[in-house]
C-alpha positions in Angstrom: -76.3 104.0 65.6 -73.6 106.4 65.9 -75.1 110.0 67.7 -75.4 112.8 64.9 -73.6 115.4 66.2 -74.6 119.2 66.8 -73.8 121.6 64.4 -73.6 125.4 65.6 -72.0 128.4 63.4 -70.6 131.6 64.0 -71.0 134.3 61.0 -71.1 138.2 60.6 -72.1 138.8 57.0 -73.3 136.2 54.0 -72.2 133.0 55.9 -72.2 131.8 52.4 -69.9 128.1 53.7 -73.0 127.9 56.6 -75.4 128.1 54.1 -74.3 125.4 52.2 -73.3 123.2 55.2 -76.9 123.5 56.2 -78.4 122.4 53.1 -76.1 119.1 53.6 -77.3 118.4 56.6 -80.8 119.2 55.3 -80.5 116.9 52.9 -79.4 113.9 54.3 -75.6 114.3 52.9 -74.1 115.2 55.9 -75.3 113.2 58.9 -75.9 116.1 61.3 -78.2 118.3 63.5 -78.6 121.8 63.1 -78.2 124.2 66.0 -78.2 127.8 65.7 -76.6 130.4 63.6 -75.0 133.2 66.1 -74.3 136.6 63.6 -72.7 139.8 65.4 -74.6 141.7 63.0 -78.0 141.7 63.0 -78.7 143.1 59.5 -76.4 140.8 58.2 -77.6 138.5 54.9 -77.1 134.9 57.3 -79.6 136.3 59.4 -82.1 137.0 57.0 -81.7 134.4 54.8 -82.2 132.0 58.5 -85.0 133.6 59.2 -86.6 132.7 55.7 -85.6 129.1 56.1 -86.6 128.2 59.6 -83.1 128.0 60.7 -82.6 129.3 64.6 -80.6 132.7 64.8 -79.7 134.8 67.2 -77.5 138.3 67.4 -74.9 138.4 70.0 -72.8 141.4 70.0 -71.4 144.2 71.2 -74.7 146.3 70.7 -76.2 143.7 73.0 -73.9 142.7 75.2 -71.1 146.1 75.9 -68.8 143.8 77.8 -66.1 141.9 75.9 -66.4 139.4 78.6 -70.2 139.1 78.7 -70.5 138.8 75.0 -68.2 135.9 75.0 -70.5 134.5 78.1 -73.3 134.8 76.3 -71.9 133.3 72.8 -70.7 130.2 75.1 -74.7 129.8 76.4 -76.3 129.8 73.4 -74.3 127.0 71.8 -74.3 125.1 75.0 -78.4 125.6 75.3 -78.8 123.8 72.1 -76.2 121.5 73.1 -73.5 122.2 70.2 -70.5 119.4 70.1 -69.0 121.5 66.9 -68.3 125.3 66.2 -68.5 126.2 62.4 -67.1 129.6 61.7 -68.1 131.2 58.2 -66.8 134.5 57.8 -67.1 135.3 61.6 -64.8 138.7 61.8 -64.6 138.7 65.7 -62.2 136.9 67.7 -63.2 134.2 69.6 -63.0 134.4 73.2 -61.3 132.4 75.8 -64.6 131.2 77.4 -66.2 129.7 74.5 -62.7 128.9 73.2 -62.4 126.7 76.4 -66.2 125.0 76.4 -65.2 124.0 73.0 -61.7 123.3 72.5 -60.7 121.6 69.5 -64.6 121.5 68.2 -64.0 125.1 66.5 -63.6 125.0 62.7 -62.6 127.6 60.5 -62.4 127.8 57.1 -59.3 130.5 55.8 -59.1 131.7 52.0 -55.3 130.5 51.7 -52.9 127.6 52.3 -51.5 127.9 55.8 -49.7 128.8 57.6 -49.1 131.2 54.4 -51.2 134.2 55.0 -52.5 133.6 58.1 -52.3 135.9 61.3 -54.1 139.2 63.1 -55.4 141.3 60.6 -55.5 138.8 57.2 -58.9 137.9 56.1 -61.1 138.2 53.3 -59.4 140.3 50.5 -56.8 140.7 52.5 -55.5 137.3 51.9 -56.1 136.9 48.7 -53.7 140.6 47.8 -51.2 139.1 49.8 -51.2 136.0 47.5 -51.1 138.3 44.7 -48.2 140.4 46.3 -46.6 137.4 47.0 -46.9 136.1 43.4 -47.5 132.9 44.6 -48.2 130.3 41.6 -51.1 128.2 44.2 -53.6 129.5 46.5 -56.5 127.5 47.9 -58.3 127.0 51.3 -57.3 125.9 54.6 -59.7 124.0 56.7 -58.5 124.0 60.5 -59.4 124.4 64.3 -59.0 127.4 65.8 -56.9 128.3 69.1 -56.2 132.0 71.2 -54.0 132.7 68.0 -55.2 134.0 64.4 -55.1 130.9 62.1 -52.8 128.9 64.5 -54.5 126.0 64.8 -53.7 122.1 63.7 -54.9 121.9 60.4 -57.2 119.5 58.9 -57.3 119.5 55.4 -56.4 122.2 52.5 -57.2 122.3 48.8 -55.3 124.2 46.2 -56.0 126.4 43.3 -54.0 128.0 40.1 -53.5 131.9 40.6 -53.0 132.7 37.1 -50.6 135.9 35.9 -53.9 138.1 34.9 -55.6 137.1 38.2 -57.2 140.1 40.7 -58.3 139.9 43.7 -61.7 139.5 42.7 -60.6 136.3 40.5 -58.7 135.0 42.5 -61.6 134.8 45.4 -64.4 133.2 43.4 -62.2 130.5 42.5 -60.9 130.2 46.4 -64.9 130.5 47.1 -65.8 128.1 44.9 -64.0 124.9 46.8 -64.2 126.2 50.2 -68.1 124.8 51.1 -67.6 121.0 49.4 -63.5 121.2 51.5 -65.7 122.1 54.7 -68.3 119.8 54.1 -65.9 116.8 53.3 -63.7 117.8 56.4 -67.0 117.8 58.8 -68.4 114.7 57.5 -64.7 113.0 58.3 -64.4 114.5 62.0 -68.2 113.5 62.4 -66.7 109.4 61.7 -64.6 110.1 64.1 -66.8 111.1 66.8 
């Protein structure tokens, strides 16, 4: 039997993609172990909502750990203790370091709210993205899933989806229907890097 890979993620606020990778693996649809989830906020809603469902969390930031340098230490540790073979990133707003960028190249995935290498770079996340589209007046939007490198949203992706943006579409539209695909895109780009494994 093929070994079922370890599944770690990285997140700073809802971790809304982690929570819903978690419940696959929870429920037999994605053929995974569960890790931890590392937040750099402590307050934050993935932390809580962990806590309430048994999963293993941890705060690592720079409130516990001053040092760029140490922070990134400590980040690599923790996913090595539970013996992580994949990095998920769901909303994680810090960049990662070259430590645990080395202890885990090309096992990093990110998920970004537009089709890249459109609206990618330092600086373009979240809402961001999605009023660049809109500036833009791009007539397709969608997710990209891909593996991360030392540059913003530079790395070989592995699999995008698109959507419509409509004429009447805001910001606010246009990001629940990019939310809406971005888990089951994750989920179905996991579950073909796990064959490969």
């Amino acid at each position: 039997m093929t070994k079922k890979p370890t599944l770690s993620f990285l997140a700073s606020h809802g971790g809304s993609a982690a929570k819903e990778i978690i419940r696959a693996i929870q429920n037999k649809t994605l053929f995974a172990n569960i890790g931890l989830v590392i937040t750099n906020n402590k307050n934050s809603a993935i932390s809580q909502w962990c806590q309430e469902n048994g999963i293993k969390t941890t705060c690592i930031s720079t409130s516990t750990h001053p040092d760029g340098e140490q922070e990134d230490k400590a980040i690599k540790h923790a996913l090595t203790a539970v013996a992580t073979d994949f990095v998920i990133l769901s909303g994680y707003m810090k960049r990662i370091r070259q430590q645990t960028l080395k202890r885990f190249s090309n096992k990093i995935l990110n998920v970004h709210p537009a089709l890249l290498p459109k609206h990618g770079g330092q600086g373009m996340y979240g809402d961001r993205v999605h009023q660049a589209v809109l500036n833009a007046k791009e007539t397709t939007s969608g997710a990209s899933i891909h593996f991360i490198n030392e540059i913003y949203d530079d790395g070989p992706i592995i699999a995008q989806q698109e959507v419509p943006v409509h004429p009447d579409d805001t910001v606010e539209t246009l990001r629940k229907r990019v939310q809406a695909i971005e888990a089951m895109l994750y989920i179905e780009s996991i579950t073909q890097i796990i064959k490969n494994y």
